[in-house]
Each structure stands twice: as structure tokens, then as C-alpha cells.
C-alpha positions in Angstrom: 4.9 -9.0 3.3 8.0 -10.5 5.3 6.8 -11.3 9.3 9.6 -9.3 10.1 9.0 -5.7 8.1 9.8 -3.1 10.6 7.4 -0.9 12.6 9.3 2.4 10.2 9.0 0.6 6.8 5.3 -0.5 7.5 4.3 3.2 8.5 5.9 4.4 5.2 4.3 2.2 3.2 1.5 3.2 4.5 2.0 6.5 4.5 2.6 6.1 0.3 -0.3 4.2 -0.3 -2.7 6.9 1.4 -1.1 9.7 -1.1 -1.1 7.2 -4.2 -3.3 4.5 -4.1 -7.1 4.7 -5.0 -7.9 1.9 -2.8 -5.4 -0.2 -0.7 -5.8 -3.1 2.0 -4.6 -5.8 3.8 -5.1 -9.3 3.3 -4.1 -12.3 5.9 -3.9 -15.7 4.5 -5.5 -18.9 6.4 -1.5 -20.2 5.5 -0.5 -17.4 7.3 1.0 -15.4 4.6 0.0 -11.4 4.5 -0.5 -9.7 1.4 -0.2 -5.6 1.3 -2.4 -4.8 -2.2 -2.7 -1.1 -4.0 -4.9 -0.3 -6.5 -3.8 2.6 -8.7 -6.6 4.2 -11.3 -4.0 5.8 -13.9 -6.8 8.3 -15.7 -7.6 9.5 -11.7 -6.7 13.4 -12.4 -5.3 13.1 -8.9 -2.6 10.0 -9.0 -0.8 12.6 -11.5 0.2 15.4 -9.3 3.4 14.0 -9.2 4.2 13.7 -5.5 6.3 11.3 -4.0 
């Protein structure tokens, strides 16, 4: 994740990974670096409701 994302493009991710993503979280490196992760479960009944 770039250090300068912006306070509207972080709250829509966000907002995307609570409707599609089984799991999601966010990971800060000892280097610094920050990691956004998703996990999608593709035979989850629910993932395929095809919102976007």
C-alpha cells in the first residue's frame, strides 16, 4: 500500500473488502512497508451475488 493512498481511496477499499472478501486485514511490516490482504472463498454461495 503506497504511504500516500488517500483518506477516499482507503475508505473504498475498505468498503469493497467488507462486501467481497471472506476475511481481510492489515499487515505493517518491521521495514515499514503495509500490506492490505483479502481472502476470497470462491465456492462461498455469497461471494456470487454479483455485487460490486
Amino acid at each position: 500500500m503506497p504511504p500516500t493512498i488517500g483518506e477516499a481511496t482507503l475508505t473504498e477499499l475498505l468498503r469493497l473488502l467488507v462486501r467481497a472478501a471472506d476475511r481481510f486485514g492489515h499487515s505493517l511490516r518491521q521495514d515499514g512497508t503495509s500490506v492490505i490482504w483479502a481472502e476470497v472463498d470462491a465456492n462461498d454461495p455469497q461471494n456470487l451475488r454479483g455485487e460490486s
